[in-house]
C-alpha positions in Angstrom: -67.4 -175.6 114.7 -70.3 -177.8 116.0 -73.7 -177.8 114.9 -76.2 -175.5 117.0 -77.7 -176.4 119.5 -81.1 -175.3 119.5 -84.0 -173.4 117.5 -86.4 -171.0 117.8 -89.2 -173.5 115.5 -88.8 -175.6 112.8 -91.9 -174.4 110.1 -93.1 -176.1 107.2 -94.1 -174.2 104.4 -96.5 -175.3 101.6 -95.1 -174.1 98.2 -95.9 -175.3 94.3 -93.3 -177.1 94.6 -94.2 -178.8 97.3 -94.0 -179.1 101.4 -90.4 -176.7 102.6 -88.8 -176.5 105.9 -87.5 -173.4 108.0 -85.0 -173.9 110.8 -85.3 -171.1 112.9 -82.0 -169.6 114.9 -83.0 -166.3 116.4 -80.7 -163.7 116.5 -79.1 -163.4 120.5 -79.8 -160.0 120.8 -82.7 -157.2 118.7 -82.5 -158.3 115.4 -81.6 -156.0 112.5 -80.6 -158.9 109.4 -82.4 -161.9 108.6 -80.0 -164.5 107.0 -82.1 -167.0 105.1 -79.7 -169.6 103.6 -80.2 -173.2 101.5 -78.0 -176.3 101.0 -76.8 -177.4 97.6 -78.1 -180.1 95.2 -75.6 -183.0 96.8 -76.9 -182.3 100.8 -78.7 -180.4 103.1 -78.3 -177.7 106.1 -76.2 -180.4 107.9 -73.4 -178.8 105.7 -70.7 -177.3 107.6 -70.7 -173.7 106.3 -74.3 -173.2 106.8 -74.1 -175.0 110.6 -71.0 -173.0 111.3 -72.9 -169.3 110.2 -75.9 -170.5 112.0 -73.9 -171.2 115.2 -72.0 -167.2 114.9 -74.4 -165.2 113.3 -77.2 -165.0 116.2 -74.6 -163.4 118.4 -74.2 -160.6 115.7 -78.1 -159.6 115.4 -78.5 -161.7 112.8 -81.2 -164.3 112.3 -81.0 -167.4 110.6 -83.0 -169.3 108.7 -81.8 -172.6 107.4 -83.7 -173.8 104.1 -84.7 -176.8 103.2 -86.3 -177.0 99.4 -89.0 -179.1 98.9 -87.3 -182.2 97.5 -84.6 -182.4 100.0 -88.1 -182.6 102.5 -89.7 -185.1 100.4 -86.2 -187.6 100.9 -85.6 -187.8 97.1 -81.8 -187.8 96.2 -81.8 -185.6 93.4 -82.6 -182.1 92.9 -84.9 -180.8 90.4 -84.6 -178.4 87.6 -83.5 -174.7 88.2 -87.3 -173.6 87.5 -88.8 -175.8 90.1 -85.7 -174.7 92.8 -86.6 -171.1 92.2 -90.5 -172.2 92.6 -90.0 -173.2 95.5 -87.9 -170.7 97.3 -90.4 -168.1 95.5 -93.1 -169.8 97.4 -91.1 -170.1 100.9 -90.5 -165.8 100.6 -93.2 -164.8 102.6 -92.7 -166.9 105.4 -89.2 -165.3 105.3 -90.0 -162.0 104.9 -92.8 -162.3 107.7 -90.8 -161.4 110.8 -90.2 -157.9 109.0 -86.1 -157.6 108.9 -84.1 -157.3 105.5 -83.4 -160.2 104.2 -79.8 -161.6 102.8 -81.1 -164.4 100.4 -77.9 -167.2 100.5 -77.0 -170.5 99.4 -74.4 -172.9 98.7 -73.7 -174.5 95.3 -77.1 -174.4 93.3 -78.3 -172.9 96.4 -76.6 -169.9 95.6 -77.8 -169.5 91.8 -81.4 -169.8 93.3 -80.7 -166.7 95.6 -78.7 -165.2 92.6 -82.0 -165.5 90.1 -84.5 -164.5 92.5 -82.7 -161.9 94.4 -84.3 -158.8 92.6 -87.4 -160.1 92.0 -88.1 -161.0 96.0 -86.3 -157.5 97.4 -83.4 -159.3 98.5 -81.3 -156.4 100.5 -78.4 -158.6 99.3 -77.0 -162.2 98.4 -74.4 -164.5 100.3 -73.5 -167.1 97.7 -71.4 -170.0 99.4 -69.5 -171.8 96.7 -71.0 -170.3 93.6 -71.0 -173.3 91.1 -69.5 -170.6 88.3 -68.9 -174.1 85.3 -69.1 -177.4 85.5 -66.0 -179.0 87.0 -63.8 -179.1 83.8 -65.9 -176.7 81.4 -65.0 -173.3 82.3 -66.8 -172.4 78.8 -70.1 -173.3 80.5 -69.9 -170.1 82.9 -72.7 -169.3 84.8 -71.3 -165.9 86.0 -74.5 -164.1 84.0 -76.3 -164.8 87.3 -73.8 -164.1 89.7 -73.4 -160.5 88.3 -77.5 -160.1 87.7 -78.5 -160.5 91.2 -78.3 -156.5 91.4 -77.9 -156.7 94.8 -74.3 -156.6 97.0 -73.1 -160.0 96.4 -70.4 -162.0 98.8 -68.9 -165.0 97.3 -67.3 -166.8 99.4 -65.1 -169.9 97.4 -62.6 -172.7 98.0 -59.4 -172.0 97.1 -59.4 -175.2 95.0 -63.4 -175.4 93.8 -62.9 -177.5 90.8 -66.4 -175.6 90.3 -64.9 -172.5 90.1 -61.6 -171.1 91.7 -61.4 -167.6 93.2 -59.2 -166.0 90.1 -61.9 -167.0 87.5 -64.6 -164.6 89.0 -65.3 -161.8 86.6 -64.3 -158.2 87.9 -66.0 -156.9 91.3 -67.1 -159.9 92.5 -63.9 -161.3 93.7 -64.6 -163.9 96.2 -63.8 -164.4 100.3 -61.5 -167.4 99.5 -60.8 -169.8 102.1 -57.7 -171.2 101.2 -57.5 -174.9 100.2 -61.0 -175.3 100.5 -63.0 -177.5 97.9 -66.6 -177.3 96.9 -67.7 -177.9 100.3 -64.8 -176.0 102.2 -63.2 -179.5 103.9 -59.6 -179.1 103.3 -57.3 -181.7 103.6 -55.0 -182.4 106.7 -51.7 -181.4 104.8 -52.9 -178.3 104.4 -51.1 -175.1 106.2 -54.8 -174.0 108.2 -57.1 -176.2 109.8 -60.3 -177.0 109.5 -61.9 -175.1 112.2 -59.3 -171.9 110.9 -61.6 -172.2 107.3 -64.8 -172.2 108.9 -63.6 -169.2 111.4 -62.5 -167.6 107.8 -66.4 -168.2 106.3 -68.1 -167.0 110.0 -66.0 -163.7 110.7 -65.6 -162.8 106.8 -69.6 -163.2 106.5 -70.4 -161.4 109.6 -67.8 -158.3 109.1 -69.6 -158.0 105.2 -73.1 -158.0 106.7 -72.0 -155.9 109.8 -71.4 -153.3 106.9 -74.6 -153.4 105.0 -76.3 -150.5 104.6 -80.1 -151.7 104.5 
């Protein structure tokens, strides 16, 4: 799946927590969702998943908007706290919610808690949470899965089938995740495996756009 190849804009937008960016990739045909999906504390929107659902999406009536938080804009290396991630995508919401569609809050990794802790609060019509980071690799007593299941929104996960953060069967009850089998925290499987890599990023686009094909919103 190759990145996309073009953009409606690219908007920054000034929140407390400093300067964010928007990558806009309008939907191909009238609009009805409005995807707007971050990266992860360890990269950006160059991630596969999120070039891979901004490259099929459009085609479906579905707007994307790639996020980039503040400190990912500033250069620095490491993400801030959880309370300064959720400032900032608090303070990026309007300029979301400005074109006037619903909007499916998403992330990957600690992108996904931030959409999963403000989800409510903003009017999220729902949450895509790529790679839920549900424990620390190792410390499945350090579950996180009280945010997953109080978005109080419909919730996809879609998981690696080998996530060391978190593999599809530990999910708690209702939120089973879209697994992509193989996959690790950022979906690369390795070449032994029995799909390719393009067949997990077809899994991730078509699973994605047949769950937000049925949203009632």
């Amino acid at each position: 799946m190759s990145r996309i190849k073009t953009a409606e804009a690219v908007e920054t937008v000034e929140t407390p927590a400093g300067a964010a960016r928007i990558t806009w990739v309008p939907a191909a045909r009238k609009a009805r969702l409005l995807l707007a999906v971050s990266h992860g504390a360890g990269g950006g929107i160059e991630a596969r998943d999120l070039q891979a659902l901004a490259s099929s999406l459009p085609a479906l009536g579905v707007t994307v908007a790639l996020v980039e938080q503040p400190w990912r804009v500033a250069g620095k290396k490491l993400a801030p706290a959880p309370k300064t991630l959720d400032e900032g995508w608090r303070g990026l919401w309007p300029a979301l919610a400005k074109p006037g569609l619903p909007v499916v809050a998403g992330g990957r990794s600690a992108g996904a808690r931030v959409a999963c802790r403000t989800a409510r609060e903003l009017g999220a019509c729902a949450v895509l949470a790529l790679s839920f980071p549900l424990h620390p690799p190792g410390r499945p007593e350090k579950s996180r899965a009280a945010e997953l299941t109080g978005a109080g929104v419909p919730t996809l996960v879609v998981q690696g089938g080998n996530d060391p953060f978190g593999r599809p069967a530990e999910f708690p009850e209702g939120y089973e995740p879209l697994e992509v089998p193989y996959g690790d925290h950022a979906f690369a499987v390795p070449k032994r495996a029995e799909i390719s890599q393009e067949d997990a990023l077809k899994i991730i686009t078509e699973g994605v756009g047949s769950w937000l094909d049925g949203l009632r919103v």
